[in-house]
CHARMM-style PDB file with segment names, atoms N, HN, CA, C and O in Angstrom:
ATOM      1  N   UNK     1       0.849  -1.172   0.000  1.00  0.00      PROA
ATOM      2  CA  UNK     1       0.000   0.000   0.000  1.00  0.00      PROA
ATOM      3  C   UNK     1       0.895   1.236   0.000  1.00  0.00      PROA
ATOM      4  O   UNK     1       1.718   1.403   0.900  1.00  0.00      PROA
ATOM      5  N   UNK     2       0.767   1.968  -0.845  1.00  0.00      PROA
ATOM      6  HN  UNK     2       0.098   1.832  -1.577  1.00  0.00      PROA
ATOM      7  CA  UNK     2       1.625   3.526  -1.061  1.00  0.00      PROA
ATOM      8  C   UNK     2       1.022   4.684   0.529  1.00  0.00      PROA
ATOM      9  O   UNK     2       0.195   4.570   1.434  1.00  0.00      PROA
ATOM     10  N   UNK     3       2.026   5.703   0.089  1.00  0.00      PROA
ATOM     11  HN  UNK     3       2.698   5.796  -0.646  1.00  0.00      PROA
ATOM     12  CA  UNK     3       1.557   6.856   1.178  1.00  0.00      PROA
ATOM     13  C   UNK     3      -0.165   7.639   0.714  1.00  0.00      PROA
ATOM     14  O   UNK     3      -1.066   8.166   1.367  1.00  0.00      PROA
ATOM     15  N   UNK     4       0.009   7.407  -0.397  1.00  0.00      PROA
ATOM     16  HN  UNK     4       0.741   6.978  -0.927  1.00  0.00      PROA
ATOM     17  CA  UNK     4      -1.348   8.487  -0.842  1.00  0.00      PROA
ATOM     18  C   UNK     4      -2.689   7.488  -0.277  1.00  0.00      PROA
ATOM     19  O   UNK     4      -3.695   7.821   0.348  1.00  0.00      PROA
ATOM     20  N   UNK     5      -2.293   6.289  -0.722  1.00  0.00      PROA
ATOM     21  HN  UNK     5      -1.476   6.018  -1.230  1.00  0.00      PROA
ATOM     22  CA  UNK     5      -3.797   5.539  -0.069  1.00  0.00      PROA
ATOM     23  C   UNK     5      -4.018   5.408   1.222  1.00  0.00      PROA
ATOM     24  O   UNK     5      -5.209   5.374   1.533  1.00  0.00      PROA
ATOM     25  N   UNK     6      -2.882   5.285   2.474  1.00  0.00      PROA
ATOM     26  HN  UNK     6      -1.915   5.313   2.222  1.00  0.00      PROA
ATOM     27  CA  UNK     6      -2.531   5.470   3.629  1.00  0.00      PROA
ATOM     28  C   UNK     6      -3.408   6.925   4.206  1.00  0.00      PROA
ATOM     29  O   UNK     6      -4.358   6.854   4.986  1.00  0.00      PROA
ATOM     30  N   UNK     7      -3.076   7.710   3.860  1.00  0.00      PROA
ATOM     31  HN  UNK     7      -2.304   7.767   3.226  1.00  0.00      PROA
ATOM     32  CA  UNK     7      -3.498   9.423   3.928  1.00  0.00      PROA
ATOM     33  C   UNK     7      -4.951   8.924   3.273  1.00  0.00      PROA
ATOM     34  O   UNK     7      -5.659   8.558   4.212  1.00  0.00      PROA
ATOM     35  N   UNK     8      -5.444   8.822   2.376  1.00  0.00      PROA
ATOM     36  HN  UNK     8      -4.869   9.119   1.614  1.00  0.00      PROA
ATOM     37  CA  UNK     8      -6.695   9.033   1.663  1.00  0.00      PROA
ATOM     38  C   UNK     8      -7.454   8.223   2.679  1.00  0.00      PROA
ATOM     39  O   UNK     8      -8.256   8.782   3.428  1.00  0.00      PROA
ATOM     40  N   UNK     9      -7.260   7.092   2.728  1.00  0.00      PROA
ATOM     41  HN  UNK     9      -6.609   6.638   2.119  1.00  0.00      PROA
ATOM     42  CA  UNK     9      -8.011   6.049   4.132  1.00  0.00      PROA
ATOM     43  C   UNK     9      -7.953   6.714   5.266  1.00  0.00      PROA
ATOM     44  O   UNK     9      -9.052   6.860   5.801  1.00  0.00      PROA
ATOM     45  N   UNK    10      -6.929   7.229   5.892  1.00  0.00      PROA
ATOM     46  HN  UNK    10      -6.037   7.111   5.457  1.00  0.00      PROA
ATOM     47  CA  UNK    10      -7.111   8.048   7.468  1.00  0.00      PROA
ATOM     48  C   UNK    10      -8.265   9.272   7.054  1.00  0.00      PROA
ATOM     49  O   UNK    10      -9.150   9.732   7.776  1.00  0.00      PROA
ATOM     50  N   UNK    11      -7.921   9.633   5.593  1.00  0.00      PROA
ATOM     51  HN  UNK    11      -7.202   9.260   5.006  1.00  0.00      PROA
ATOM     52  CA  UNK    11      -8.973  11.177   5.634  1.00  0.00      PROA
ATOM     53  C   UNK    11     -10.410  10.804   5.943  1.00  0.00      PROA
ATOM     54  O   UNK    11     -11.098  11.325   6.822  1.00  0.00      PROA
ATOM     55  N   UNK    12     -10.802   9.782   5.067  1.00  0.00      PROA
ATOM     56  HN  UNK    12     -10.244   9.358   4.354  1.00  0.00      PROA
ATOM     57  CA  UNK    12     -12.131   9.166   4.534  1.00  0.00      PROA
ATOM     58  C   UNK    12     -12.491   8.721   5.937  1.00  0.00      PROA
ATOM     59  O   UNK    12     -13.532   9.199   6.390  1.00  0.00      PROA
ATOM     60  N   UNK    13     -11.949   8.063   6.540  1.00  0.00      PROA
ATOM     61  HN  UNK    13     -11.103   7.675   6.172  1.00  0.00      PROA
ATOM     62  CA  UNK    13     -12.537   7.688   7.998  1.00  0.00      PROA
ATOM     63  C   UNK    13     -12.596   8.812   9.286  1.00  0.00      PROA
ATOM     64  O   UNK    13     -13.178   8.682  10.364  1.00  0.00      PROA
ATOM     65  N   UNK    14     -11.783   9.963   8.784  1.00  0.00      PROA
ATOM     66  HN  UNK    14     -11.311  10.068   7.908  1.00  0.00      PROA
ATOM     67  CA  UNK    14     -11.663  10.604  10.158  1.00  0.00      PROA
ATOM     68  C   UNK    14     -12.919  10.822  10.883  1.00  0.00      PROA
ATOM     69  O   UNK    14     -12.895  10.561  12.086  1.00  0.00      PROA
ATOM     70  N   UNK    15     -13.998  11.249  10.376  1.00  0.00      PROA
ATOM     71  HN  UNK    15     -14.018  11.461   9.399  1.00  0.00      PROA
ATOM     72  CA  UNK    15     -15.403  11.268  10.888  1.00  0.00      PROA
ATOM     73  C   UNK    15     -15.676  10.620  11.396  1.00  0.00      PROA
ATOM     74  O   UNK    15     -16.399  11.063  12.289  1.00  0.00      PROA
ATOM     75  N   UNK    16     -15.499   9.193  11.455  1.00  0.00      PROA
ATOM     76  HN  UNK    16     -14.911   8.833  10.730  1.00  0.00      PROA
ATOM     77  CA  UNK    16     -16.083   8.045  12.535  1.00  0.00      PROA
ATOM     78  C   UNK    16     -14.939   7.945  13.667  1.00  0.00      PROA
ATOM     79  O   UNK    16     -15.461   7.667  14.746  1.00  0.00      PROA
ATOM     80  N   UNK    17     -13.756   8.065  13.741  1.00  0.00      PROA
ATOM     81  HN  UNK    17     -13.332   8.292  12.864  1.00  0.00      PROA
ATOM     82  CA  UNK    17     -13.000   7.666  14.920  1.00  0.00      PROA
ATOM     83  C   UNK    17     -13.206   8.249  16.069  1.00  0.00      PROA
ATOM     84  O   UNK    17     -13.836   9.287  16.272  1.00  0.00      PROA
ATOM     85  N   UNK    18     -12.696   7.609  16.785  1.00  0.00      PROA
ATOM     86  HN  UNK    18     -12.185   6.766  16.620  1.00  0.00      PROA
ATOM     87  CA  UNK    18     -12.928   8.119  18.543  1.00  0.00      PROA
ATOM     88  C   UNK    18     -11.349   9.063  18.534  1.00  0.00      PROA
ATOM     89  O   UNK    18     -10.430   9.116  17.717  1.00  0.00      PROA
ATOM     90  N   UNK    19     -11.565   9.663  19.724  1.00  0.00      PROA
ATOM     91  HN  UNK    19     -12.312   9.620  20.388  1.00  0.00      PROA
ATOM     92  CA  UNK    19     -10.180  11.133  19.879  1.00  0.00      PROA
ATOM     93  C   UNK    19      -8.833   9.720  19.989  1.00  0.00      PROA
ATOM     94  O   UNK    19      -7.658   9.867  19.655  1.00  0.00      PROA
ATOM     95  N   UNK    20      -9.197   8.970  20.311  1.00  0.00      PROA
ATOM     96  HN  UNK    20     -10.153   8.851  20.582  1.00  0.00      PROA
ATOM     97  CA  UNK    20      -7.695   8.209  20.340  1.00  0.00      PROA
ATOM     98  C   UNK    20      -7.356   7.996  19.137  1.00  0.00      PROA
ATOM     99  O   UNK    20      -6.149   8.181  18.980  1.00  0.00      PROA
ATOM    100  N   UNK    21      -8.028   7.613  17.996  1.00  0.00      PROA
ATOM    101  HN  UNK    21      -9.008   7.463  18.123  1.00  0.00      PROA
ATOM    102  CA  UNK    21      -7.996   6.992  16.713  1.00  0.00      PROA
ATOM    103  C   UNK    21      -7.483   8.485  16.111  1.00  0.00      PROA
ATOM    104  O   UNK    21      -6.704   8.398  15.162  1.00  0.00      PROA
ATOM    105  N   UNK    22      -7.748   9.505  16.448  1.00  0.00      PROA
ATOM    106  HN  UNK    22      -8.382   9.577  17.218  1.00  0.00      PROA
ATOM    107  CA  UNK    22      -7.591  10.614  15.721  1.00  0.00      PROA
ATOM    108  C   UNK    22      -6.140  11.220  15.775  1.00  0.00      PROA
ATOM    109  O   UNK    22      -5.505  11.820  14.907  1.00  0.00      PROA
ATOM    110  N   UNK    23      -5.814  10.877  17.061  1.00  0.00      PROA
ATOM    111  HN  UNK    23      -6.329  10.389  17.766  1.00  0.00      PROA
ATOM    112  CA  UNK    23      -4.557  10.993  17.729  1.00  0.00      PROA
ATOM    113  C   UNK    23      -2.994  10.143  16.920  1.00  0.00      PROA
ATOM    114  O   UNK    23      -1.856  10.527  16.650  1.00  0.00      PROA
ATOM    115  N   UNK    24      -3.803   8.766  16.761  1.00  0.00      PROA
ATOM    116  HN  UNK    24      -4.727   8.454  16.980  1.00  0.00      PROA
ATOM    117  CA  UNK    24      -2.986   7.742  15.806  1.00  0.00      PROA
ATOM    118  C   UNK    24      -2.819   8.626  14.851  1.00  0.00      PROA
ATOM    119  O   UNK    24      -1.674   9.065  14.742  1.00  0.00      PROA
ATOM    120  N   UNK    25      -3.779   9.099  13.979  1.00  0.00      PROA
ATOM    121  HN  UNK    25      -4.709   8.743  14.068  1.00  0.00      PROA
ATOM    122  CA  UNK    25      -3.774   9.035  12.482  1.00  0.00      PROA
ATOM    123  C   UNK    25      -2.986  10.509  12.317  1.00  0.00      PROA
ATOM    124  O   UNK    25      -2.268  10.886  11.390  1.00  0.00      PROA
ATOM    125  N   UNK    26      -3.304  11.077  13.316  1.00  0.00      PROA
ATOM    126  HN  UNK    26      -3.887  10.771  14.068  1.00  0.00      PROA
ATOM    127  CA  UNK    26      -2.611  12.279  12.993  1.00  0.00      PROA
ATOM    128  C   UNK    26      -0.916  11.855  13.177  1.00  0.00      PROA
ATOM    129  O   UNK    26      -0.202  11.946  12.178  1.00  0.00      PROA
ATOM    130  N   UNK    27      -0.466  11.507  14.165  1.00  0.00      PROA
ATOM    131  HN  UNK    27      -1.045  11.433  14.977  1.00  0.00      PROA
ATOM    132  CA  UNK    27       0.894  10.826  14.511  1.00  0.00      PROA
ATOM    133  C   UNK    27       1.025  10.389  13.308  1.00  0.00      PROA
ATOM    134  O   UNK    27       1.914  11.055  12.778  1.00  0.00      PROA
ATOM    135  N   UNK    28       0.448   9.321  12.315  1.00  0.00      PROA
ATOM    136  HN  UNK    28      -0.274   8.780  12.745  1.00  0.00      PROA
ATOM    137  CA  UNK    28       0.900   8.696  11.176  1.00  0.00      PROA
ATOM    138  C   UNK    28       0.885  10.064  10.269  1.00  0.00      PROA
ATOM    139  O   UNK    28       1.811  10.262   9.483  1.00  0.00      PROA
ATOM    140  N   UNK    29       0.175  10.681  10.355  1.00  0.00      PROA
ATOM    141  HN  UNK    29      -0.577  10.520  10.993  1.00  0.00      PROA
ATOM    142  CA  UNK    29       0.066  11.916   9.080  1.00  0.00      PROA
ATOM    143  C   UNK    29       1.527  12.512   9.344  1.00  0.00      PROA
ATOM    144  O   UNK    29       2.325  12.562   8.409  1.00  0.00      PROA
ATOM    145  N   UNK    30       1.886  12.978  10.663  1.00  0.00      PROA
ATOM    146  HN  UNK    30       1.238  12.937  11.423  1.00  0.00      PROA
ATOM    147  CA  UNK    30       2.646  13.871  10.788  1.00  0.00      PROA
ATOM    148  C   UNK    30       4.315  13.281  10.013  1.00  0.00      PROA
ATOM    149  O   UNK    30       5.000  13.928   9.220  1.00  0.00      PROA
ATOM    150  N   UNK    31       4.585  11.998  10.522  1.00  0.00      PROA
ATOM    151  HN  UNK    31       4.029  11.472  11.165  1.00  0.00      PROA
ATOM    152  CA  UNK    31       5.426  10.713  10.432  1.00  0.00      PROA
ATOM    153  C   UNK    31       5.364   9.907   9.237  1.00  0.00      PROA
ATOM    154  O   UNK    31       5.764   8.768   9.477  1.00  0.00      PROA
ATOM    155  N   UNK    32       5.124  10.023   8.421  1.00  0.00      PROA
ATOM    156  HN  UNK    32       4.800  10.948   8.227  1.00  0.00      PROA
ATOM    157  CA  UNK    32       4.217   9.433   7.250  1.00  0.00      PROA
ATOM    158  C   UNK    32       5.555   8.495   6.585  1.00  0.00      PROA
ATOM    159  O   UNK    32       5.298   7.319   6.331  1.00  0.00      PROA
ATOM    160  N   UNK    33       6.742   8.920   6.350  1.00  0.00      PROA
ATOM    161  HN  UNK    33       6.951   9.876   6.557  1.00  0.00      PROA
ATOM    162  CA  UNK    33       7.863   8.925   6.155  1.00  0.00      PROA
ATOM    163  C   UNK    33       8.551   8.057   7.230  1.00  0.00      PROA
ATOM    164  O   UNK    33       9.755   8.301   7.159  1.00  0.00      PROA
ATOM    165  N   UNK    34       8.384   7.445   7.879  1.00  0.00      PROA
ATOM    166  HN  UNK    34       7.406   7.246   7.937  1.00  0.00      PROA
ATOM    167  CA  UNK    34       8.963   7.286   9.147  1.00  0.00      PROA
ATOM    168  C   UNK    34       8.606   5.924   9.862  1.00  0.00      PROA
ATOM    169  O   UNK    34       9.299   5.135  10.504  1.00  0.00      PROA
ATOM    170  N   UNK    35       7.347   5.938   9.538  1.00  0.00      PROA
ATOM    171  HN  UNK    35       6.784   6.579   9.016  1.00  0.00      PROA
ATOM    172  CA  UNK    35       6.509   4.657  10.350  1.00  0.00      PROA
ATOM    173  C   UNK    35       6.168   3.382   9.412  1.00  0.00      PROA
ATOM    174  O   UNK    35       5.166   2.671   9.486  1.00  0.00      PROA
ATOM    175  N   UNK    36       7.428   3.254   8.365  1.00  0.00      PROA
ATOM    176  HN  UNK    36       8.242   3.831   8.305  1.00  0.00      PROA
ATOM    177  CA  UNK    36       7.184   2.017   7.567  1.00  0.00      PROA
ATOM    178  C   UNK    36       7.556   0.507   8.596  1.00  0.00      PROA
ATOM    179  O   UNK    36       6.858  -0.485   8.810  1.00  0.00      PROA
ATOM    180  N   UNK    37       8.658   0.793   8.976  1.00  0.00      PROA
ATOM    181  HN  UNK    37       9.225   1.599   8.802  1.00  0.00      PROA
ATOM    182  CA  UNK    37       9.248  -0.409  10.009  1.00  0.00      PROA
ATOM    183  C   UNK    37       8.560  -0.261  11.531  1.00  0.00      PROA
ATOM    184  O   UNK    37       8.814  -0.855  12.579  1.00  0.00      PROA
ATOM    185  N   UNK    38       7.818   0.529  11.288  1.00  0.00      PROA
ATOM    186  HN  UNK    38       7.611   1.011  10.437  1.00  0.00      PROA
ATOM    187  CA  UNK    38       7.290   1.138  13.222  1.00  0.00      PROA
ATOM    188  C   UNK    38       6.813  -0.051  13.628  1.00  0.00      PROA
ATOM    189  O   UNK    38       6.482  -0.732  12.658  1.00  0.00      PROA
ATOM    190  N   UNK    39       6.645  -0.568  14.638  1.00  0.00      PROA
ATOM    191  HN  UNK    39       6.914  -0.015  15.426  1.00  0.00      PROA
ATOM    192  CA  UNK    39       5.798  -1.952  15.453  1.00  0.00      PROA
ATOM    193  C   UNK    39       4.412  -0.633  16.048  1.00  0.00      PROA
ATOM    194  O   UNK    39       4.247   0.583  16.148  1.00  0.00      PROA
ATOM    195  N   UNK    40       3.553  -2.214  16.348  1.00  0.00      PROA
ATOM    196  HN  UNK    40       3.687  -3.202  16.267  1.00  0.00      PROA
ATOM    197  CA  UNK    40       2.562  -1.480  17.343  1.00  0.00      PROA
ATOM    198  C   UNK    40       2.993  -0.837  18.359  1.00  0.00      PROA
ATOM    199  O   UNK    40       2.719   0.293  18.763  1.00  0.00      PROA
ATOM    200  N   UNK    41       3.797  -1.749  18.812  1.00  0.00      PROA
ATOM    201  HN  UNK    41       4.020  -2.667  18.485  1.00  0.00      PROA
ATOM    202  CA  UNK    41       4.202  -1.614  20.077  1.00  0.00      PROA
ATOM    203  C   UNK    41       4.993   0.015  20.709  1.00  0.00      PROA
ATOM    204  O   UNK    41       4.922   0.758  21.687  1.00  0.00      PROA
ATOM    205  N   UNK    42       5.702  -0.094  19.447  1.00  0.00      PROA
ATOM    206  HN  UNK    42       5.760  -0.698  18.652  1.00  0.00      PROA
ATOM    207  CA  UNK    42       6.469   1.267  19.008  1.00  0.00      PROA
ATOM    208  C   UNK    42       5.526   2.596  18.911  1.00  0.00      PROA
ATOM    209  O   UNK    42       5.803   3.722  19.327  1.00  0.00      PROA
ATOM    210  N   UNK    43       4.457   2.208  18.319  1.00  0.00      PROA
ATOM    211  HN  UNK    43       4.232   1.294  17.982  1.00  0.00      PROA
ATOM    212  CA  UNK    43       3.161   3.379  18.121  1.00  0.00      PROA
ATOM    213  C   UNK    43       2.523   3.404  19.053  1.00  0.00      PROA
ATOM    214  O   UNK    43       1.702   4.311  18.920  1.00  0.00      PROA
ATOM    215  N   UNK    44       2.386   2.804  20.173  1.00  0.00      PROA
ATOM    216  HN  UNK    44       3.053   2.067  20.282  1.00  0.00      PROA
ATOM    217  CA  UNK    44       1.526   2.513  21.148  1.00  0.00      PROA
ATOM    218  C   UNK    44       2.525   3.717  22.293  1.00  0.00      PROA
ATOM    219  O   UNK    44       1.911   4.679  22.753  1.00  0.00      PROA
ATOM    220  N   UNK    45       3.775   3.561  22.587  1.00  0.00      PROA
ATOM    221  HN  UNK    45       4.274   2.779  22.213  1.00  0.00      PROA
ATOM    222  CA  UNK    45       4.523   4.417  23.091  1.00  0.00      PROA
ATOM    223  C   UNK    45       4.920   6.027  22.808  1.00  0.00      PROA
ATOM    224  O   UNK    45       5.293   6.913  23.577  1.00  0.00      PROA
ATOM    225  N   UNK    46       4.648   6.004  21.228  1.00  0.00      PROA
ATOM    226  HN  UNK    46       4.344   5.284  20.604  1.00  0.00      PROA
ATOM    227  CA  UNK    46       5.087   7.449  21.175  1.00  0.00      PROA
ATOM    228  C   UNK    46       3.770   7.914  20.910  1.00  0.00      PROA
ATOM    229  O   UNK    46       3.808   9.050  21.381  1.00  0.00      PROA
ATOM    230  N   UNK    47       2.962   7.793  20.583  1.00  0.00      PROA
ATOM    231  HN  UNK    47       2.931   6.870  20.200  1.00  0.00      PROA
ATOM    232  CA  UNK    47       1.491   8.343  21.172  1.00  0.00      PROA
ATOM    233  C   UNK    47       0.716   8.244  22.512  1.00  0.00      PROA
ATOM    234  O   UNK    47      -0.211   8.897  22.991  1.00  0.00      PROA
ATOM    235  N   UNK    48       1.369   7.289  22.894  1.00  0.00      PROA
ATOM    236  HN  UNK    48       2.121   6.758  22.505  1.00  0.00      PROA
ATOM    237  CA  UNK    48       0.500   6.771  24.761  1.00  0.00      PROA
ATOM    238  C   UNK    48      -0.740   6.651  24.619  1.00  0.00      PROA
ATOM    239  O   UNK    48      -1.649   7.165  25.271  1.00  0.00      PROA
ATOM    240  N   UNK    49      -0.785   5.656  23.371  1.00  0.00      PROA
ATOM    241  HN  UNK    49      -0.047   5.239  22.841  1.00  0.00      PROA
ATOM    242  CA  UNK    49      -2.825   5.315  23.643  1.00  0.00      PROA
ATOM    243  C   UNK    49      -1.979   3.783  23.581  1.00  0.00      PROA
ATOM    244  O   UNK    49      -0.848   3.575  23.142  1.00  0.00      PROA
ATOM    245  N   UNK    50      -2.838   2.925  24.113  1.00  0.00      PROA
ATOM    246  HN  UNK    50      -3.757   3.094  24.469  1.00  0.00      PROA
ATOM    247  CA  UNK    50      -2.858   1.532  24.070  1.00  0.00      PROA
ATOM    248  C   UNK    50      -2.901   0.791  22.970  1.00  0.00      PROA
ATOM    249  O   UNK    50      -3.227   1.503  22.020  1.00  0.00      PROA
ATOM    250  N   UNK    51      -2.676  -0.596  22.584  1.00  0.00      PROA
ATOM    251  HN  UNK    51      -2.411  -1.175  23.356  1.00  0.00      PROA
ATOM    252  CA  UNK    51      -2.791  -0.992  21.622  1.00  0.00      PROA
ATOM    253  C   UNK    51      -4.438  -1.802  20.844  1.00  0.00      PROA
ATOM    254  O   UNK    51      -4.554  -2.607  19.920  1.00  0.00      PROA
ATOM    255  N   UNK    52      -5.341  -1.224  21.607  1.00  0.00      PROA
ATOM    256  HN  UNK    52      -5.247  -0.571  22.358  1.00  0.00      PROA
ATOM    257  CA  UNK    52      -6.684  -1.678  21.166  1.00  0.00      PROA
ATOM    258  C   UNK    52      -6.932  -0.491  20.495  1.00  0.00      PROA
ATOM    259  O   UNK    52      -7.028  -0.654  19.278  1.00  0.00      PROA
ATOM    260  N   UNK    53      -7.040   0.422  20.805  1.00  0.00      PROA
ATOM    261  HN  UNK    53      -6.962   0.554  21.794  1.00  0.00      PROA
ATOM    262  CA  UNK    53      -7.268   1.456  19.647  1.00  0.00      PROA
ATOM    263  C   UNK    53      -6.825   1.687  18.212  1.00  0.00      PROA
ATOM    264  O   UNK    53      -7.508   1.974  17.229  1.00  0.00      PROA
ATOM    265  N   UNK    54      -5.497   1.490  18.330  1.00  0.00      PROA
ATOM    266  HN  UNK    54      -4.942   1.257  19.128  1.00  0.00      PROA
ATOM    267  CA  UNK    54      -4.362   0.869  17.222  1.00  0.00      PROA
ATOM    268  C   UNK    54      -5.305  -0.373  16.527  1.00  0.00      PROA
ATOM    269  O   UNK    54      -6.112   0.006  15.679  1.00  0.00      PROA
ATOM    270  N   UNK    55      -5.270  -1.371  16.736  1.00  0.00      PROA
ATOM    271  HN  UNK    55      -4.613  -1.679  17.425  1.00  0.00      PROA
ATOM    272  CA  UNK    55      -6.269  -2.329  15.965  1.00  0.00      PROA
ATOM    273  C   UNK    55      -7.036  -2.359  15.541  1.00  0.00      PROA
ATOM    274  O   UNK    55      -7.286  -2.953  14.492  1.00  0.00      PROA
ATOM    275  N   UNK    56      -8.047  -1.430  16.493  1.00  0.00      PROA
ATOM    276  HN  UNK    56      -7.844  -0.948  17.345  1.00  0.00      PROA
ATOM    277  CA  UNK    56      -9.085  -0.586  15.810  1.00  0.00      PROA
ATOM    278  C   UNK    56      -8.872  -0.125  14.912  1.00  0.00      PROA
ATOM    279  O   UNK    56      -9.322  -0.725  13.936  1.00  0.00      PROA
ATOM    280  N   UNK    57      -8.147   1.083  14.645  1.00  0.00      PROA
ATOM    281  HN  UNK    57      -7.781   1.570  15.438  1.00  0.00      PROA
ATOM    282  CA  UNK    57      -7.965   1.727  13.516  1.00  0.00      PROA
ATOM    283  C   UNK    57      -7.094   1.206  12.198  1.00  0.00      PROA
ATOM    284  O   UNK    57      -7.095   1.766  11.102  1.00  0.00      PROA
ATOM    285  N   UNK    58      -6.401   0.090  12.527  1.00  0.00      PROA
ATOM    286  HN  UNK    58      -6.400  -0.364  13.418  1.00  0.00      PROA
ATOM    287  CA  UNK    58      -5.540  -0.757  11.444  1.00  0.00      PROA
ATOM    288  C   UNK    58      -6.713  -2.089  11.092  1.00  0.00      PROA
ATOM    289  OT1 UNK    58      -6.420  -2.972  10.286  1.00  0.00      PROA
TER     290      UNK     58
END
């Protein structure tokens, strides 16, 4: 999956997520470049939401 469909999917959904999900996607927006090798686990720390939300939104 490329960056543009990545971005186009976070846009298209932003309306339904909860503030944690929004929080992710923005972190991925900001990082976009950055978070190819990222783990959950890794995203779960530099945002400080848990990893059920993360699943949620992946």
């Amino acid at each position: 999956m490329d960056n543009i469909s990545i971005l186009s999917k976070l846009s298209m959904i932003q309306g339904t997520c909860t503030k944690k999900e929004i929080k992710i996607a923005n972190y991925i927006r900001e990082n976009i470049h950055n978070i190819r090798n990222l783990k959950i686990e890794d995203l779960s720390k530099v945002t400080g939401i848990g990893y059920s939300p993360i699943y949620s939104l992946i």
